[in-house]
N, C-alpha and C positions, 0 to 999 in steps of 0.2 A: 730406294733401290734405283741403281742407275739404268737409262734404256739403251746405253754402249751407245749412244749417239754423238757425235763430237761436233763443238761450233768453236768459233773464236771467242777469246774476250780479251782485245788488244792482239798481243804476239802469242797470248795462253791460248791452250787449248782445252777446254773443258767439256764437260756435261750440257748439252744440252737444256736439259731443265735444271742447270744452275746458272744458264746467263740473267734470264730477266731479275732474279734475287741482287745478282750482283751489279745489274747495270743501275736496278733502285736505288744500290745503297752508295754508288758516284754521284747519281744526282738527288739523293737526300742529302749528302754531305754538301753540295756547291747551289743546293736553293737561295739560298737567301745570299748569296753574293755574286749569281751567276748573272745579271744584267750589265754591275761593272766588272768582273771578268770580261765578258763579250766586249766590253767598248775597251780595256785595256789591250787586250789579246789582238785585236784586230786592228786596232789604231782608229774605233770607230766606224771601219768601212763596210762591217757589218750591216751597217744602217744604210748602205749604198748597194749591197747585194737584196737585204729585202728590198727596196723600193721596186728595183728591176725586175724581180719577183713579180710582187704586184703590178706590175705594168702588162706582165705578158699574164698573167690572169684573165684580163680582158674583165672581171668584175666589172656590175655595172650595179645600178641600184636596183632593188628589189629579188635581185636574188639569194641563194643558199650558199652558204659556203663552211667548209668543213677544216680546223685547220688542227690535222694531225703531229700530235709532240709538238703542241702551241706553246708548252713551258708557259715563260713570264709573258706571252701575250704580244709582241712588236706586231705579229702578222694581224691576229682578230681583231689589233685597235685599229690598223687602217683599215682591214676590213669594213668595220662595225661604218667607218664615216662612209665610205663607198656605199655600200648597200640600203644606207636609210634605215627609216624605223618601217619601211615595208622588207624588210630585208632581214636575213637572219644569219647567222654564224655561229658556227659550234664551234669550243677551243675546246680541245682532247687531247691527253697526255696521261700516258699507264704510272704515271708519279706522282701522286698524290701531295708530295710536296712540293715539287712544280706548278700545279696546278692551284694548290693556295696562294702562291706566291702572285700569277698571272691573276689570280681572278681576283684578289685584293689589290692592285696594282690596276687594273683598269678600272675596279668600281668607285678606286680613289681619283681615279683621274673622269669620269661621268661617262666612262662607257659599259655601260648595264642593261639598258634596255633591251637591245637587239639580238647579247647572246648570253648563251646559254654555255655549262660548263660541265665535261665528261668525262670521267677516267673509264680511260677505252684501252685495249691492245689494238695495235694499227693490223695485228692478223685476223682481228675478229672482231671488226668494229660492229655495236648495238644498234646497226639504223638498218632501214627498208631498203628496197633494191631501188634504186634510179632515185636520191634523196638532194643531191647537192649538185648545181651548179657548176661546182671547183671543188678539188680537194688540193692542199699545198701540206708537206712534209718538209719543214724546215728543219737543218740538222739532228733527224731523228733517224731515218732510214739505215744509217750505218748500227747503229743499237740493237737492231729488228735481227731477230735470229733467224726467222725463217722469210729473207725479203721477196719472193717468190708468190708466200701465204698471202703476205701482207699488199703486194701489187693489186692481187686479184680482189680480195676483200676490197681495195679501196674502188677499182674497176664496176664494182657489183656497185656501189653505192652511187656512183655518178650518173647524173642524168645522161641519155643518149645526146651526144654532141658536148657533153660537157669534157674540162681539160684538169689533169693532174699538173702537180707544180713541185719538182724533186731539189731542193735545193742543197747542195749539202757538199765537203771537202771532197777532192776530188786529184787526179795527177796530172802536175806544173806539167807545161808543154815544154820546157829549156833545162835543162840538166843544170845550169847556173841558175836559176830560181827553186829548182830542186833541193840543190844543196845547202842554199841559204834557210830553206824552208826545213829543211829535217835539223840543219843546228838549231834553228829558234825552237823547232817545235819539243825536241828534248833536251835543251839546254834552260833557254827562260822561261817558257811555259810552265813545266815544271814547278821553279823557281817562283814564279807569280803565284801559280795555285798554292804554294807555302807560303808567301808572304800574306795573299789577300784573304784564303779562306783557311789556313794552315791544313792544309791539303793537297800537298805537289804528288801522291799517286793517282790521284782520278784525275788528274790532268795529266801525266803521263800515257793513263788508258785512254785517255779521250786522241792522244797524240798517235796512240799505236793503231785505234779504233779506225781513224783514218787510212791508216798504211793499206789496211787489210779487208776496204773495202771498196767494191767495183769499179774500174776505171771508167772513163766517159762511156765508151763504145760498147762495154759489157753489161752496164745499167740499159744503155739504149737498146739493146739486147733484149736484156730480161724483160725491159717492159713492153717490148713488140711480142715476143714469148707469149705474154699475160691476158696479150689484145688489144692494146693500145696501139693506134694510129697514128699514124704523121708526127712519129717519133721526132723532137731532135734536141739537142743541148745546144747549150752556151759558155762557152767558157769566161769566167771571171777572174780578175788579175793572175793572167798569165797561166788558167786551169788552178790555181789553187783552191779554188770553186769554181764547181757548173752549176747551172739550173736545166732540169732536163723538162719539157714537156710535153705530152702524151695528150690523145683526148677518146675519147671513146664516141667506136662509130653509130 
């Protein structure tokens, strides 16, 4: 029975407690090919937003760190080198098959020891209050129905002075990178998800998921809201991604 609640899913508008069923079953269909996705899809520059990511982390060795909708793992694996074997890292992801994917994927490449592996909702994460160092949410936050929940649950878990790390699509600052960006994003995107995983509508919803989620200024927003301090973002090629980061006082 439905709760008459409405959320998005893409351009749709549904139920409430029918998004996370249906956001499982986009990223059950694009598990196992969604690492080369990401290096097609982006021309590899993927790998140049996390880095910078991690840079403003400020990680260091021996601390905690939490990395929400880790999927295939790119954040926990530099994590895990940063932090040492005195150090520890959670990869969490409400996907179950994300989360096989990431965590056979680092145990093949020898990163094992240091973390650990969780299927968590990022509105109700399983940990103590003041637990990690850092929390980082790499392209998951737009997925999160109720991103407001999920702020604060990740807020409660960070140690006092520790920083969040929101990385995730965002809107071009130039109306001509704008335009380029919504032809790729539903013309080849698309088109690639059918080629590489014969799957071009979850990459469509992954394209719309985008449109219909928080501009720079209205994340920065929400997460001053939540009680995050010395809010600010970054824009990445040209706002097609921010990383926003927050710390708790």
């Amino acid at each position: 029975m439905s709760n008459d609640k409405k959320t998005h899913f893409g351009y749709q508008e549904i139920d409430e407690e029918e998004k996370e069923g249906r956001v499982a079953e986009v990223f059950h269909s694009v598990a196992a090919k969604y690492d080369l996705m990401n290096d097609l899809m982006s021309g590899g520059v993927h790998r140049l937003w996390k880095r910078f990511t991690i840079e403003l982390s400020g990680a260091r060795k021996g601390q905690s760190i939490l990395d929400i909708a880790g999927g295939t793992g790119d954040l926990a694996q530099k994590f895990s080198s940063i932090v040492g074997e005195k150090g520890h890292v959670v990869l969490a992801d409400i996907n179950d098959s994300m989360l096989r994917v990431g965590r056979d994927k680092l145990i093949d490449h020898g990163y094992a020891d240091n973390i650990t592996y969780t299927q968590a909702n990022a509105e109700f994460l399983p940990f103590a209050d003041n637990s990690f160092d850092c929390v980082t949410i790499a392209f998951g936050l737009r997925n999160v129905t109720h991103k407001d929940i999920a702020l604060a649950s990740i807020l409660r878990v960070l140690k006092p002075g520790g920083r969040l790390l929101v990385l995730e699509f965002s809107k071009p600052r130039k109306k001509i990178i704008s335009k380029a960006y919504d032809a790729y994003s539903f013309t080849i995107l698309p088109a690639l998800g059918k080629l590489i995983t014969n799957d071009s509508e979850s990459y469509r919803y992954l394209a719309e998921s985008i449109r219909v989620h928080p501009d720079q200024e209205t994340l920065k927003e929400m997460m001053e809201e939540q009680g995050f301090s010395r809010c600010k973002y970054y824009n990445l090629t040209g706002g097609v991604v921010a990383v926003h980061r927050g710390f708790k006082a």
